[in-house]
C-alpha positions in Angstrom: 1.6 36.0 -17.9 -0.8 32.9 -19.6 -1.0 32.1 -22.7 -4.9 33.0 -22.1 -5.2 36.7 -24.0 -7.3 38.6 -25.9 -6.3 41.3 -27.8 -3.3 41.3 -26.1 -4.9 41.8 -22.7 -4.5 39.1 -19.8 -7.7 37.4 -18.6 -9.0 38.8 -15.1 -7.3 37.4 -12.4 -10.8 36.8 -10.8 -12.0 35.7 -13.9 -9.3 32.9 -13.8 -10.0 32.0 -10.8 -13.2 31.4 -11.2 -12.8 28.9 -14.7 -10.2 27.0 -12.7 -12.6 25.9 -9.9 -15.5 25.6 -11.5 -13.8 23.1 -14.3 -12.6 21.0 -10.8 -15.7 21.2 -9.8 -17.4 20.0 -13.0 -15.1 17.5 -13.4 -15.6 16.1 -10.1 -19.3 16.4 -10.9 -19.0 14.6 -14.3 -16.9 11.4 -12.2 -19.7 11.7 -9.5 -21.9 10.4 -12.0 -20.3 6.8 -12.2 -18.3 6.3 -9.6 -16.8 7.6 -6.4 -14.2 10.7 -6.2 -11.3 9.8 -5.2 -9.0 12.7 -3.6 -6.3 11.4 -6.2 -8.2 12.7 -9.1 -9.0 15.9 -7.6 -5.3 16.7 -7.4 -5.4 15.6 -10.6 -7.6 18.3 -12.1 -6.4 20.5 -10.2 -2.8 20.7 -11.1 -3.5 20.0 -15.1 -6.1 22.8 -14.7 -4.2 25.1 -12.9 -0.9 24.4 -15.3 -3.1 24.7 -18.0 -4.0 28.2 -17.3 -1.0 29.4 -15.9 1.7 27.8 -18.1 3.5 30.2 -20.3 5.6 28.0 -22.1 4.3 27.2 -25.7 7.6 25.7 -26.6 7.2 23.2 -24.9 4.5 20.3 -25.4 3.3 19.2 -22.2 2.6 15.5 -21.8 0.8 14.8 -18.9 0.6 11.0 -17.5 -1.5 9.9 -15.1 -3.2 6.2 -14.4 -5.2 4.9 -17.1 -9.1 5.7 -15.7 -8.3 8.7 -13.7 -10.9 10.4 -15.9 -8.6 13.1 -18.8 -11.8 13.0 -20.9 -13.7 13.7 -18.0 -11.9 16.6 -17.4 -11.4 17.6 -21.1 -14.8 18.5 -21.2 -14.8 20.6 -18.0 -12.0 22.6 -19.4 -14.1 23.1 -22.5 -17.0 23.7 -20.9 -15.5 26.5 -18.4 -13.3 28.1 -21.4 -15.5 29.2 -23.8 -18.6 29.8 -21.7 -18.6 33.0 -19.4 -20.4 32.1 -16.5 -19.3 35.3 -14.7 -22.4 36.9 -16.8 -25.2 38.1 -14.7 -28.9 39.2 -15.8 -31.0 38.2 -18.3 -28.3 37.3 -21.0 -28.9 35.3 -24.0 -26.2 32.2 -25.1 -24.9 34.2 -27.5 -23.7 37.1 -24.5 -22.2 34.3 -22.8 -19.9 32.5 -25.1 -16.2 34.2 -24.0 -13.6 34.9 -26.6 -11.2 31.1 -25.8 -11.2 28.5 -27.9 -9.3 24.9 -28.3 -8.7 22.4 -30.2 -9.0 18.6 -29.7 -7.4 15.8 -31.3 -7.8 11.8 -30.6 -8.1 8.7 -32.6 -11.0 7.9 -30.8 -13.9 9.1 -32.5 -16.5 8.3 -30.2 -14.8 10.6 -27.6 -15.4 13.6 -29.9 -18.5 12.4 -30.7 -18.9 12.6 -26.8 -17.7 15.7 -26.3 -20.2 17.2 -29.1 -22.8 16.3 -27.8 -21.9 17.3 -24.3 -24.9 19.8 -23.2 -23.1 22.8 -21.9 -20.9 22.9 -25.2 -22.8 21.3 -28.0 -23.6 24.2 -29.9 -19.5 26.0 -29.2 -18.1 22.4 -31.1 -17.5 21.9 -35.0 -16.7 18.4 -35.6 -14.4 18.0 -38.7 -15.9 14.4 -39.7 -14.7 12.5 -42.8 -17.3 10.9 -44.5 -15.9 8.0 -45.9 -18.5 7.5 -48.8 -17.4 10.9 -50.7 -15.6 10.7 -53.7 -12.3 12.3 -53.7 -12.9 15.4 -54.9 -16.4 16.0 -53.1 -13.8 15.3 -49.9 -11.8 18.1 -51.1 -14.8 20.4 -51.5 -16.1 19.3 -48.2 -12.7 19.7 -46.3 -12.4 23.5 -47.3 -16.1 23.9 -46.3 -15.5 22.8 -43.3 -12.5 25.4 -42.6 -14.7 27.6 -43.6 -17.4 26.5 -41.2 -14.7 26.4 -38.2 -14.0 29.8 -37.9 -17.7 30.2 -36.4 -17.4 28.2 -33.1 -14.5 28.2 -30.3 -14.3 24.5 -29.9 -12.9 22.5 -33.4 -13.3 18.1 -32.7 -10.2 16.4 -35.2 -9.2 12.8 -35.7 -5.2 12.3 -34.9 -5.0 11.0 -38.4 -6.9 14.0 -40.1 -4.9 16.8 -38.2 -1.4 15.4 -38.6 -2.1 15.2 -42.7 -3.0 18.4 -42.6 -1.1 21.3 -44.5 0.8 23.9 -41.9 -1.0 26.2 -43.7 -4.5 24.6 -43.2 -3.4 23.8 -39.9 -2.4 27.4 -39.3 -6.2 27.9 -39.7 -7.4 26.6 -37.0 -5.7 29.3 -35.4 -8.8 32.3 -35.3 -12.0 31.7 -35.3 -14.8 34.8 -35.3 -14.8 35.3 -31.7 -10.8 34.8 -30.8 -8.6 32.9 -30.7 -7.9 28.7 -30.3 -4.6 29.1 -28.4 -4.3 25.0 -27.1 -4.4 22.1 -28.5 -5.8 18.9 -26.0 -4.6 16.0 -27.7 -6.2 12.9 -26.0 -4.1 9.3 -26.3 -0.5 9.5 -27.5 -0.4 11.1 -31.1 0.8 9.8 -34.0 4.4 11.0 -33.8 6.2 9.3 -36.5 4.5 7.6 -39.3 6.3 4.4 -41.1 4.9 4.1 -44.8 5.6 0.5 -46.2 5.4 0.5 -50.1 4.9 -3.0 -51.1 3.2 -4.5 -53.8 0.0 -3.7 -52.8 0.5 0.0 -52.5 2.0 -0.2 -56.4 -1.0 -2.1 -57.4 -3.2 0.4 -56.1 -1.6 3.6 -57.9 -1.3 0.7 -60.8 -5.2 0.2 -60.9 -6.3 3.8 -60.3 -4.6 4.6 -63.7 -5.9 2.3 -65.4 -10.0 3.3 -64.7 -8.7 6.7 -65.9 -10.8 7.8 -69.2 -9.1 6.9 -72.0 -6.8 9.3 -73.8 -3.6 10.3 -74.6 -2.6 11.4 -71.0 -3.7 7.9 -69.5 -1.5 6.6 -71.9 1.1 8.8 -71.1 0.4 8.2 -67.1 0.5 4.5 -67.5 3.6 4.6 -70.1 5.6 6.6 -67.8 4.4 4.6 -64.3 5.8 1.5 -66.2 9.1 2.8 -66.5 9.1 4.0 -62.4 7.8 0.4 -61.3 10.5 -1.1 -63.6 13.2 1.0 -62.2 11.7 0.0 -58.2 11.9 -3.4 -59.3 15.4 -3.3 -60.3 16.5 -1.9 -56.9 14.3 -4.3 -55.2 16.5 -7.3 -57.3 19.4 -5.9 -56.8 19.0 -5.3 -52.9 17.3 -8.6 -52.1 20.5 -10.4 -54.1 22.8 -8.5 -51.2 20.5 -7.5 -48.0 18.3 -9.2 -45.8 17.9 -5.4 -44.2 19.5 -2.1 -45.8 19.2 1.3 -45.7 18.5 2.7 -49.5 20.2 5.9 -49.4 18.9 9.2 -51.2 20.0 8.9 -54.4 18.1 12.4 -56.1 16.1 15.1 -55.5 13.8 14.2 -58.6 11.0 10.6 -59.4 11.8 11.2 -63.2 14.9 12.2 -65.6 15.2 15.9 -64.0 12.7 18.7 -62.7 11.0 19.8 -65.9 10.0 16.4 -66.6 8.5 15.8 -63.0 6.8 18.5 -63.2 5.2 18.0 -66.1 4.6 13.9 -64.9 2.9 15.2 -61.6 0.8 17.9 -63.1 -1.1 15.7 -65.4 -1.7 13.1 -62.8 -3.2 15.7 -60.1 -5.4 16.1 -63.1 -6.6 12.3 -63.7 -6.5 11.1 -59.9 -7.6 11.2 -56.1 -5.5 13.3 -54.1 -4.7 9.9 -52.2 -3.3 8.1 -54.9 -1.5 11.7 -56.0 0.3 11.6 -52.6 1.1 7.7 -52.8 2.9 8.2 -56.0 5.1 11.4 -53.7 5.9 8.4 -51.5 7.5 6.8 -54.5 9.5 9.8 -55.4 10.6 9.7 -51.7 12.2 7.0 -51.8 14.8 8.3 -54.3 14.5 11.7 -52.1 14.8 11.0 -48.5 16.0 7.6 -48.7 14.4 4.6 -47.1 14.6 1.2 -45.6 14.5 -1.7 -48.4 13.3 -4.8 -46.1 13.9 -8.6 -47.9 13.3 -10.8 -45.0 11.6 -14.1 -43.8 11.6 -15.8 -40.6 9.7 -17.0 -37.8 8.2 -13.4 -37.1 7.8 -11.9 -40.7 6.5 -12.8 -43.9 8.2 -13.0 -47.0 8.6 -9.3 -47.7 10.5 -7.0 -50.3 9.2 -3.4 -49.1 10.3 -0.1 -49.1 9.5 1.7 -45.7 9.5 5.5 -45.2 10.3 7.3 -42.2 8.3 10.0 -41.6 8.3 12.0 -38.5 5.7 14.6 -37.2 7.5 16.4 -34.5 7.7 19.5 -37.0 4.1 19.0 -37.5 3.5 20.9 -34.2 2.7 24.4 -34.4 4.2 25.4 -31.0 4.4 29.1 -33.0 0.8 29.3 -32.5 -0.3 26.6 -29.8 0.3 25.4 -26.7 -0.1 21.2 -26.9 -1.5 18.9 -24.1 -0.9 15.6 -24.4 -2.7 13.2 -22.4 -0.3 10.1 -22.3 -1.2 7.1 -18.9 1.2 5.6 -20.7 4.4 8.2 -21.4 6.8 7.3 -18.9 7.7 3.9 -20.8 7.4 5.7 -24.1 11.1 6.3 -25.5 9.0 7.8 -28.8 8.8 10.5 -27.0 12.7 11.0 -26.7 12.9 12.1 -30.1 13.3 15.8 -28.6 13.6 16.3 -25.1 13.8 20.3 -25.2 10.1 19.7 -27.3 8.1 17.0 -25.1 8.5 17.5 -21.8 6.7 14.9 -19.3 4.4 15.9 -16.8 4.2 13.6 -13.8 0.8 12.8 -11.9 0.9 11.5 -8.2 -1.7 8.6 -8.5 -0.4 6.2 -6.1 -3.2 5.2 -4.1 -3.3 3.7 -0.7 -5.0 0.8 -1.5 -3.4 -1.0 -4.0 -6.1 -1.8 -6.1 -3.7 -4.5 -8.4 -1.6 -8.1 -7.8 0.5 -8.5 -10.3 1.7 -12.5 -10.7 4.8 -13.3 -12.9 4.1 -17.4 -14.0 7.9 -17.7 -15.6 6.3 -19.8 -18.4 8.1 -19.6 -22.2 5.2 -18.1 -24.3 6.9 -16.7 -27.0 5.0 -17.5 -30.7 8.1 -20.0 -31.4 7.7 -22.0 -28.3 3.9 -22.3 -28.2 4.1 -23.0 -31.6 6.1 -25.9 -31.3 5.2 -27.2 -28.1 1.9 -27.1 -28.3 1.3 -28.8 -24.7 2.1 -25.7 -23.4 -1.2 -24.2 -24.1 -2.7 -27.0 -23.2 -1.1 -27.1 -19.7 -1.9 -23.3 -19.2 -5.3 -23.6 -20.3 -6.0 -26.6 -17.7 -4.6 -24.6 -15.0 -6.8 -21.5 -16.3 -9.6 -23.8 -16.1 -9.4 -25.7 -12.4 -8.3 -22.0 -11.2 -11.1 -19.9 -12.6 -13.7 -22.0 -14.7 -14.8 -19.0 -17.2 -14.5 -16.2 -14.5 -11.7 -14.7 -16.0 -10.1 -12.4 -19.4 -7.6 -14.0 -21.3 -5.3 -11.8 -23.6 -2.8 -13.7 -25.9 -1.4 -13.9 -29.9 -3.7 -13.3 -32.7 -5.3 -15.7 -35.3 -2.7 -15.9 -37.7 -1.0 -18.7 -36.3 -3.2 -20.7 -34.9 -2.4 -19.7 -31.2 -5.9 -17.7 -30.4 -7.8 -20.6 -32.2 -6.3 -23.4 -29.9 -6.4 -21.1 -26.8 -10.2 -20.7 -27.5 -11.0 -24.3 -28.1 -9.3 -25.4 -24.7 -10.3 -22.7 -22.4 -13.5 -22.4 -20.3 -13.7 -19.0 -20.8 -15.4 -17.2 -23.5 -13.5 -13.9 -22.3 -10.5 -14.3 -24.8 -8.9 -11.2 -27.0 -5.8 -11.7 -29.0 -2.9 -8.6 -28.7 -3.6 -5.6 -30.9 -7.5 -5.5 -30.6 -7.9 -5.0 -27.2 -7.0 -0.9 -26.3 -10.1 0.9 -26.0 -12.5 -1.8 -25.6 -14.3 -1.7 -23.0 -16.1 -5.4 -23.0 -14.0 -6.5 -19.9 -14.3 -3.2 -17.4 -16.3 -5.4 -14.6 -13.7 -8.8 -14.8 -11.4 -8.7 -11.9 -9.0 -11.3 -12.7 -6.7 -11.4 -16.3 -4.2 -13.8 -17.7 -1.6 -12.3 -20.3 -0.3 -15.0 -21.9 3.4 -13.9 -23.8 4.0 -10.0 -25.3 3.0 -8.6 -27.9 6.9 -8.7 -29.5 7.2 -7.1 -33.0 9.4 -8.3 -35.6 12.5 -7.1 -35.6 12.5 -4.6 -38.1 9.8 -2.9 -36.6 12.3 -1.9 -34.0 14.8 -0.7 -35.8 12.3 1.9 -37.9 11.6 3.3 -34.2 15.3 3.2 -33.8 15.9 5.0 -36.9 13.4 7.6 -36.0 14.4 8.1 -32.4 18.5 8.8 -33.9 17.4 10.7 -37.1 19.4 7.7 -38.3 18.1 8.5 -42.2 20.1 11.8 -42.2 23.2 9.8 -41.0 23.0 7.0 -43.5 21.9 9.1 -46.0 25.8 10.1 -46.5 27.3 7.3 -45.1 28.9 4.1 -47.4 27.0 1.0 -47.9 29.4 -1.0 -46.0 29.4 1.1 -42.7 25.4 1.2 -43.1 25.2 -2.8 -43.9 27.7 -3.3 -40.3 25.4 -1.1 -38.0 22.3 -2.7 -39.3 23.6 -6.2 -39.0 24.8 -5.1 -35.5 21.5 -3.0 -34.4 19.1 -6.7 -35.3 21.7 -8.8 -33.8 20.1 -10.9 -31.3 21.5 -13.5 -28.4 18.7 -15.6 -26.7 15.9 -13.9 -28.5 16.8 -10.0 -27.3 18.6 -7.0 -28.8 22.5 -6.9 -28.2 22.2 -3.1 -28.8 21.1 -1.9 -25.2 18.9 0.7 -27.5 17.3 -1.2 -29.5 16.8 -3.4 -26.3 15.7 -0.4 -24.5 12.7 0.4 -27.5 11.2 -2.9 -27.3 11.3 -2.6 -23.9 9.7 0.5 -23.9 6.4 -0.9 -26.6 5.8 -4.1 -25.0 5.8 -2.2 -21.7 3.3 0.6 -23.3 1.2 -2.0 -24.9 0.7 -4.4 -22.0 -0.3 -1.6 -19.6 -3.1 -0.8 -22.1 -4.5 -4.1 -22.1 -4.5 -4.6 -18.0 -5.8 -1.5 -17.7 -9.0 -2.9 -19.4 -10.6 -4.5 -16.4 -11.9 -3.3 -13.3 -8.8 -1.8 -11.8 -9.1 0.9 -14.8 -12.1 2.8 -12.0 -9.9 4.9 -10.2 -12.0 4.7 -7.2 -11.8 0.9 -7.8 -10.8 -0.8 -4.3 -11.6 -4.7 -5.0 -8.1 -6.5 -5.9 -7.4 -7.2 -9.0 -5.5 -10.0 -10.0 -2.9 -10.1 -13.3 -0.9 -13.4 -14.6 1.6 -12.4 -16.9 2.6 -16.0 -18.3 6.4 -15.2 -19.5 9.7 -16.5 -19.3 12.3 -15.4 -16.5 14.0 -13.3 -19.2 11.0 -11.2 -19.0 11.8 -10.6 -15.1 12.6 -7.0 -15.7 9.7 -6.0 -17.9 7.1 -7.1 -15.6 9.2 -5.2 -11.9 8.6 -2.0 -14.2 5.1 -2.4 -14.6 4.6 -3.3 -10.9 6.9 0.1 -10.1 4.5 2.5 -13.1 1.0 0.8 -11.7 2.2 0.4 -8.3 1.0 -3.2 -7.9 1.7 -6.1 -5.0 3.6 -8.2 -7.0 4.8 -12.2 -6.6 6.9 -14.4 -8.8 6.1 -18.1 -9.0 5.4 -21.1 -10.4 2.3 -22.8 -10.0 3.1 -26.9 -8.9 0.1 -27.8 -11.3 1.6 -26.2 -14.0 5.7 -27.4 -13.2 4.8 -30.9 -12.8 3.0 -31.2 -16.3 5.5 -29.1 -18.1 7.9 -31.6 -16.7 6.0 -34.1 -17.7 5.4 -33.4 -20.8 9.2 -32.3 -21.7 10.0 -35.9 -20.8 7.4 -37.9 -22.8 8.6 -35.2 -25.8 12.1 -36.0 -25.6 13.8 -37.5 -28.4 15.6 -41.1 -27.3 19.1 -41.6 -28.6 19.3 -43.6 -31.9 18.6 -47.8 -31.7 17.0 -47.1 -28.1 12.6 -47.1 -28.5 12.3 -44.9 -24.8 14.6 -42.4 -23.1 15.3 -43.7 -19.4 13.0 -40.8 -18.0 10.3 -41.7 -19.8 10.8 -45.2 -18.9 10.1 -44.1 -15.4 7.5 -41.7 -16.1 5.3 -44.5 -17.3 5.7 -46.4 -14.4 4.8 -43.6 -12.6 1.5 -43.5 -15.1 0.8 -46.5 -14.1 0.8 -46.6 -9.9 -2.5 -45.4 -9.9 -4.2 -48.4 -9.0 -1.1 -48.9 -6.1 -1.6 -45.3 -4.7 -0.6 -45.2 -1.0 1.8 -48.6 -0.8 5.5 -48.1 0.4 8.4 -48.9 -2.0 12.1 -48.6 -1.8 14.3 -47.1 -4.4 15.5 -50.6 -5.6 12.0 -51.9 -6.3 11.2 -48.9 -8.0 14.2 -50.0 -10.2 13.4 -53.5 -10.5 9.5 -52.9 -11.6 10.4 -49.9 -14.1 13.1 -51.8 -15.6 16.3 -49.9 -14.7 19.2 -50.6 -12.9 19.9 -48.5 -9.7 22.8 -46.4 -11.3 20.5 -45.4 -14.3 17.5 -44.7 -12.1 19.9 -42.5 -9.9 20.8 -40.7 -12.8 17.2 -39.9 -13.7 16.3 -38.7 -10.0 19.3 -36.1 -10.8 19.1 -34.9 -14.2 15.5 -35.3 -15.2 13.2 -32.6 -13.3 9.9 -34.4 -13.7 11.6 -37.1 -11.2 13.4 -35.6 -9.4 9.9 -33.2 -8.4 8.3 -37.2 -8.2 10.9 -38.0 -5.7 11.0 -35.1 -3.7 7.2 -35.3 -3.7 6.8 -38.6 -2.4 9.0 -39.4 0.4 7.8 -41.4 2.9 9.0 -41.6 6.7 11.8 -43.5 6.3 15.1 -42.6 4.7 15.3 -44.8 0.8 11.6 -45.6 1.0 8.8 -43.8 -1.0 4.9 -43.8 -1.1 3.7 -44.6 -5.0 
């Protein structure tokens, strides 16, 4: 039996049928439109369609991955289209006789797609887009909201943001349930939700709660508002003095179930500020009392990834958030094999592979084992210069370059040096599509998180707040010093290895999957550079395996021989000596320019650079920019070279 009933009778076998091949048919209609069909995405359609229909499992939330461009939203709309329009109906039959009794609902951060999808001709008038207008005041939000549930229950098809459904009530959620007609019995969720939610309380989020009680009108319950705030933001304060004098890192364990002296007075403290403020700044000051009630992570640390921070950060997952009571979910994930948020329950998400391996690999994939972490570009800042001159004599401005944001400096230099005007930095680059016609990328480093960042996943992923919630400071203090321990710049702890594996992995297929090679039907080569040090080896053989890319390791000569060149004329010499002895060859190598082509032996290379034999021999072996001279310019004899 499938899950599509009304009034407790099964839809018509024929009737099924029917809506399954005309939605493949749509959807290859609606791909027809811009680009070829391949056969890939038909089997595509046709197995989410046919599961989608079929599949009796609400338990379960189905998350379906399939390449990047294979065309979900294409096929979202064909599913919409085919369910809640009857186009069995014969004669003359107004709109109204042919709307059937299945609904759905659809959730995505991307607002343009529902916009898309409500203005989509065969459905238009079957959608109710919950918009938020951002200009109402708080209360007129409020009034607008409950309108709008209203509103709802009059068409089959409700449009959400990720952001507005997953802060929505059970109960309001539970509303979305019925609507006049029927019933709205799945959810199509497109791009991974928002599963768990970290809230960082800092000192802007206490100025804000802070300020809004101060433009309250005047009277005796601002001043008893502000009066009692005081006392919760001196009592925060104290915690955050006492933890930043022991932690760098620490788990601040539930301590009570109440924000004030017990539940009377909370009460009372909460019911006269739902009367003075927004519901926002209402459920910022629950965030405070959480911290006392579900515990949360007190973070005091600076270093070359973070800013000087004392924050409180709340875990807050959304598993529970859904409804699998009432709804079947469809998550459309390209990116959910690498995802290990999605491990959180494995009896709850279940993954749904695609075959989308095409024939013709569509995608080279080039590792350049070049360090590009922040740090080293950072301080070595001929490194960017080297990669942008070999960016440049390789591809002029014919190519996309993704790379570190603007905070540092990084992006700024990048820009300044490259040819290219076709530079975005990491973080503003998924679901743009400015670069869907370049053919040719360079991904210069990772988008690597700090630290911390990690171990909130971490924490999530082991429902490690319940743990340390009843666990001794010590124990906690040891497992947190051991989970952020790091040797050469990764996670000892294979999990917490394993997690920012699993992001940077997510987050760079996004951003490759930006250029041409996201057209499925695409069959012109594509060519990636992913500019990253050999520790990165294994990242970069998983993406090749999940986008099924050629792939080659190597280092460009260009690229060796300046590095080498530059690490040498960098090099510190030893105390009461002005030049190291390789950089006492390098410049006589500088300057051979004007004898290019003669013969010399090793000894009168000695003689003219200044060295003796023995200390030039010890160069050639040690110091890589000679030795690569050397080996580069041999001439025909055995001891002789050409300069």
């Amino acid at each position: 039996m499938s899950i599509f009933k009304h009034n407790n009778i099964e839809i018509n076998k024929s009737k099924k049928e029917l809506k399954i091949h005309d939605t493949i048919e749509d959807y290859a209609q609606y791909i027809s439109k811009h680009s070829k069909v391949h056969n890939k995405q038909i089997e595509f359609a046709t197995k989410v369609t046919n599961r989608i229909y079929d599949n009796e499992d609400k338990s379960k939330v189905d998350v379906i991955t399939a390449r990047c461009g294979i065309g979900k939203s294409a096929l979202i709309k064909a599913l919409l289209s085919n369910l809640v329009n009857n186009y069995l109906a014969w004669g003359e039959l107004t709109r109204e006789d042919k709307l059937d009794h299945y609904g759905a609902i659809v959730v995505t951060d991307r607002l343009d797609r529902l916009e898309e999808i409500d203005k989509h001709e065969e459905i238009s008038d079957r959608c109710y887009f919950m918009k938020y207008d951002k200009e109402n005041t708080e209360s007129k939000s409020r009034e607008e909201f409950i309108d709008q549930l209203r509103e709802q229950q009059k068409y089959p098809i409700v449009l959400i943001s990720t952001q507005k459904y997953f802060r929505m009530s059970k109960k309001d959620r539970d509303q979305l349930y019925n609507w006049n007609n029927g019933t709205r019995q799945i959810v199509l969720i497109d791009e991974k939700p928002i599963l768990f939610n970290p809230i960082t309380i800092n000192e802007k989020f206490i100025s804000n709660i802070r300020i809004a009680l101060d433009n309250c009108v005047e009277s005796e319950q601002k001043n008893y508002l502000m009066d009692t705030f005081n006392k919760i933001e001196n009592e925060l304060n104290a915690i955050k003095k006492d933890y930043s004098s022991k932690y760098d890192v620490m788990w601040f364990k539930k301590s009570k179930e109440t924000l004030l002296y017990n539940e009377e007075v909370d009460k009372e403290f909460f019911d006269i500020l739902q009367e003075n403020v927004s519901s926002t700044i209402y459920d910022n000051v629950l965030r405070l009392k959480q911290i006392y009630t579900d515990g949360c992570l007190f973070v005091n640390k600076k270093n070359k990834d973070q800013e000087n921070t004392r924050n409180f950060i709340l875990i807050e997952s959304n598993v529970d958030k859904f409804e699998t009571d009432k709804f079947k979910y469809y998550i459309f994930d390209a990116t959910a094999l690498n995802d290990k948020d999605y491990d959180i329950d494995k009896q709850k998400f279940n993954i749904v592979q695609i075959n989308d391996t095409k024939k013709i690999k569509d995608i080279n994939l080039y590792h350049i084992p070049v360090s590009t972490s922040q740090l080293t570009l950072l301080k070595k800042n001929y490194y960017i210069d080297v990669i942008s001159k070999w960016i440049n004599d390789n591809f002029k401005n014919d190519i996309f370059v993704a790379t570190y944001g603007e905070k540092k400096g990084i992006f700024q230099r990048f820009n300044t040096l490259l040819n290219t005007n076709k530079l975005a930095y990491f973080g503003n680059i998924k679901g743009n599509n400015d670069w869907k016609e370049e053919q040719v990328m360079a991904h210069i480093g990772f988008n690597r998180q700090a630290d911390t960042v990690y171990l909130q996943t971490y924490i999530y992923l082991n429902k490690k707040n319940e743990d340390w919630n009843i666990k001794d400071n010590n124990t906690i203090k040891k497992e947190i010093e051991e989970l952020l321990c790091l040797e050469k710049g990764f996670f000892t702890n294979i999990a917490m290895c394993n997690i920012m594996k699993s992001q940077i992995l997510v987050d760079t297929e996004q951003n490759i999957m930006r250029i041409k090679c996201r057209q499925f039907s695409n069959e012109e080569v594509c060519k990636i550079y992913i500019f990253a040090s050999d520790d990165y080896t294994d990242y970069i053989t998983r993406l090749r395996d999940k986008l099924k890319t050629n792939y080659k390791k190597f280092m460009p000569d260009q690229i060796d021989k300046e590095m080498a060149k530059h690490s040498t004329k960098n090099k510190k010499p030893p105390r009461n000596k002005e030049k190291t002895n390789p950089q006492v060859f390098l410049e006589w190598t500088e300057k051979q320019s004007k004898n290019r082509g003669r013969i010399i032996k090793f000894g009168e290379i000695a003689r003219e650079s200044g060295l003796t034999k023995e200390a030039l021999k010890e160069v050639r072996k040690s110091n890589s920019y000679a030795k690569k001279w050397f080996d580069d310019h041999k001439g025909n004899k055995n001891g002789e070279y050409i300069a």
